[in-house]
MMTF fields as JSON, N, C-alpha, C and O atoms, coordinates in Angstrom:
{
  "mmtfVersion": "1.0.0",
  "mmtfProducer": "UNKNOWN",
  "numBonds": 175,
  "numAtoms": 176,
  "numGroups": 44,
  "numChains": 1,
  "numModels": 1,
  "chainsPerModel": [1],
  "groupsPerChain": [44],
  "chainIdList": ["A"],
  "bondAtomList": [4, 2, 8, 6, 12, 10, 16, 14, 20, 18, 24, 22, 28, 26, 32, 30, 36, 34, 40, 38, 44, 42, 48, 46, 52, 50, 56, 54, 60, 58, 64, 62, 68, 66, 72, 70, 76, 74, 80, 78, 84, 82, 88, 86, 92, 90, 96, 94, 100, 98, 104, 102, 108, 106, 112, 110, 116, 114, 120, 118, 124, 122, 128, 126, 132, 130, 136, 134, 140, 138, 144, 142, 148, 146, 152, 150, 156, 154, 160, 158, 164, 162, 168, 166, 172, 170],
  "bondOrderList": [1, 1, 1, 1, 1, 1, 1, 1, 1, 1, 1, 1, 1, 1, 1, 1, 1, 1, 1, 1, 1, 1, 1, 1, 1, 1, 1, 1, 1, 1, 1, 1, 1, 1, 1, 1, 1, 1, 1, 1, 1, 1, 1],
  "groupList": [{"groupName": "UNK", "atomNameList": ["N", "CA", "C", "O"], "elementList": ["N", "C", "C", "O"], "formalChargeList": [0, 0, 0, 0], "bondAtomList": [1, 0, 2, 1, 3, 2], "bondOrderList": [1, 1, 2], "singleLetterCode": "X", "chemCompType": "L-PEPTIDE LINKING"}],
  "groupTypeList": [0, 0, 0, 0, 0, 0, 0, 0, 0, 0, 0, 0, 0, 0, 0, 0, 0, 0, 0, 0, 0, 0, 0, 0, 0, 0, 0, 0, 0, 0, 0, 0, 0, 0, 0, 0, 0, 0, 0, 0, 0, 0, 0, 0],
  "groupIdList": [1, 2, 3, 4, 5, 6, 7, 8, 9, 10, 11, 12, 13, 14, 15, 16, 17, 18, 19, 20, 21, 22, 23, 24, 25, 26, 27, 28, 29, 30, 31, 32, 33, 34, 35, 36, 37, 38, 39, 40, 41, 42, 43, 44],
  "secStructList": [7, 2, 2, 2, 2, 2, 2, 2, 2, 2, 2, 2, 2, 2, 2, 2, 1, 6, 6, 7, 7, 2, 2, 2, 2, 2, 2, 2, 2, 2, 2, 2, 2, 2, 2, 2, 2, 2, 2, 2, 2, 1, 7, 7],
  "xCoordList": [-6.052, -5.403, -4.005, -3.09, -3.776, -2.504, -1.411, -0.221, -2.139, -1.578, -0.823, 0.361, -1.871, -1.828, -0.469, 0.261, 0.119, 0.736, 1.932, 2.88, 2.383, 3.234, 4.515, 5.743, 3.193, 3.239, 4.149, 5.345, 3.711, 4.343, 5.622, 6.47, 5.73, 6.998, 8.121, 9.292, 7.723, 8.413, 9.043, 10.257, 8.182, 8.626, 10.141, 11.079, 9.738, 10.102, 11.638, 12.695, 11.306, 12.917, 13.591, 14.681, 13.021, 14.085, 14.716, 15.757, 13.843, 14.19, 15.1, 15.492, 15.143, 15.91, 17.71, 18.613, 17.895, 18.983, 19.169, 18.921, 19.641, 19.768, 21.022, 21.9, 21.177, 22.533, 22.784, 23.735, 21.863, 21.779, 21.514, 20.533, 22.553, 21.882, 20.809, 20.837, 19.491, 18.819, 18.961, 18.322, 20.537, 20.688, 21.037, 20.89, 21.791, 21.989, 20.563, 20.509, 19.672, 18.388, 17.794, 17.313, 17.826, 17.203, 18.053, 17.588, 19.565, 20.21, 19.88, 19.473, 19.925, 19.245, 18.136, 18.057, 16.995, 15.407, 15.279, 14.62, 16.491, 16.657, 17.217, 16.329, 18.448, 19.324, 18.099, 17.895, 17.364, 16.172, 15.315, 15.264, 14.465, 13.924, 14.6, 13.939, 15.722, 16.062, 16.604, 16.472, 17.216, 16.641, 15.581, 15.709, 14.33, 13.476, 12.694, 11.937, 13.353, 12.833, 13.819, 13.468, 15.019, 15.789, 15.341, 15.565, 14.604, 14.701, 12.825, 12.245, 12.399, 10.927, 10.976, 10.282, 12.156, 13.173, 13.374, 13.21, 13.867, 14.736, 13.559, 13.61, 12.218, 10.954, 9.89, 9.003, 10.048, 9.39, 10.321, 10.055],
  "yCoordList": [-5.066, -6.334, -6.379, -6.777, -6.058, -6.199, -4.738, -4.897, -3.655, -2.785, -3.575, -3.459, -4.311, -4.803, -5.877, -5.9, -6.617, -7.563, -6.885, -7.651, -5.623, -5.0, -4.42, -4.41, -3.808, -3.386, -4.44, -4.154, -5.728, -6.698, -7.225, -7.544, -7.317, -7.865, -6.709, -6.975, -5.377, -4.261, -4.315, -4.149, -4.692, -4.695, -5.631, -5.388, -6.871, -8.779, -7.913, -7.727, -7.498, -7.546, -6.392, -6.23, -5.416, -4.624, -5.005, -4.459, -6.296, -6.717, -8.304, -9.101, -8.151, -9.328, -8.575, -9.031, -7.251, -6.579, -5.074, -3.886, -5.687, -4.505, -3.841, -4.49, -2.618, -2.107, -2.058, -1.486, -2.714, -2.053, -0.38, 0.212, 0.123, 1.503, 1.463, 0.451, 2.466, 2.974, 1.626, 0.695, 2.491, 2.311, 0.986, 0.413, 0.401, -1.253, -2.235, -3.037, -1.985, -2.448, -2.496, -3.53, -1.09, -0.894, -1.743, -2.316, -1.717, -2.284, -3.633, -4.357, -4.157, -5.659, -6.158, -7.128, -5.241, -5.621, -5.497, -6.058, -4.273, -4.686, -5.608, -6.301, -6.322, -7.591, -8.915, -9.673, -8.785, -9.809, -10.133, -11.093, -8.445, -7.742, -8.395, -8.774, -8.409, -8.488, -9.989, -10.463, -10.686, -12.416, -12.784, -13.146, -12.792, -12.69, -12.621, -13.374, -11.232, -11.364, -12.223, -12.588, -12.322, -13.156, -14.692, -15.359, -15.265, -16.237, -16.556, -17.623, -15.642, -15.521, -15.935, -16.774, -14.981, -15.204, -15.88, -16.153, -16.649, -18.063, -19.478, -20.566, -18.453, -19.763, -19.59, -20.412, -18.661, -17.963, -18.723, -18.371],
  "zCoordList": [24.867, 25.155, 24.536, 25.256, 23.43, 22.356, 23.527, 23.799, 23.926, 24.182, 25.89, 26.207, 26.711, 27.923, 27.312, 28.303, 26.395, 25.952, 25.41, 25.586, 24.739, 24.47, 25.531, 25.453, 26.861, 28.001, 28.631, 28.686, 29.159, 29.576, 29.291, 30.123, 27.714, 26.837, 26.985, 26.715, 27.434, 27.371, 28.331, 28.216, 30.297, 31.068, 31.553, 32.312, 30.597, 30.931, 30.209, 30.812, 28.75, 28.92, 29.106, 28.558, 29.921, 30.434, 31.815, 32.179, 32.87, 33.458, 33.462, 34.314, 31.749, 31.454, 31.442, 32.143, 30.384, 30.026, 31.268, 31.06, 32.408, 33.398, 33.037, 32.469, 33.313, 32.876, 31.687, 31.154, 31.153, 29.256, 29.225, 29.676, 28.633, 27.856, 27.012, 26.313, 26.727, 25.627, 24.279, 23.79, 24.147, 22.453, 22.064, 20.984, 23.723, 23.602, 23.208, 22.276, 23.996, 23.974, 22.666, 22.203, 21.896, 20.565, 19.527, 18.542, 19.979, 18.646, 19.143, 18.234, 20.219, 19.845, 19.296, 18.543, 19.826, 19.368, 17.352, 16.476, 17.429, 15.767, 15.432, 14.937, 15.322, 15.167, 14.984, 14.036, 16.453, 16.681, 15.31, 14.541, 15.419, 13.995, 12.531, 11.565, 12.624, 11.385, 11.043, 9.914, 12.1, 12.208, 11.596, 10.426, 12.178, 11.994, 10.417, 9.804, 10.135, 8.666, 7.351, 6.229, 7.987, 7.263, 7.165, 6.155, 8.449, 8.301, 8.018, 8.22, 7.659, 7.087, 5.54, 4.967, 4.934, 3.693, 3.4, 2.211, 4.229, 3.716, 3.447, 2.872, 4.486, 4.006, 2.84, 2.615, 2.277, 1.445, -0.021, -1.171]
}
């Protein structure tokens, strides 16, 4: 199920960022990634 849900989220945004390169894609999902834990941070 988690794998069927990964699968999906994988598809959604490569059909969100068309004409993205590879490395464009990865440096966003990190940026996201690292939002994320900043603002986990900031609740902690």
């Amino acid at each position: 199920m988690v794998d069927d849900a990964h699968r999906w989220q994988e598809e959604i945004f490569v059909r969100l960022t068309p004409g993205w390169s590879d490395t464009k894609r990865r440096e966003f999902q990190q940026a996201m990634v690292d939002l994320m834990d900043s603002s986990y941070a900031m609740d902690a």
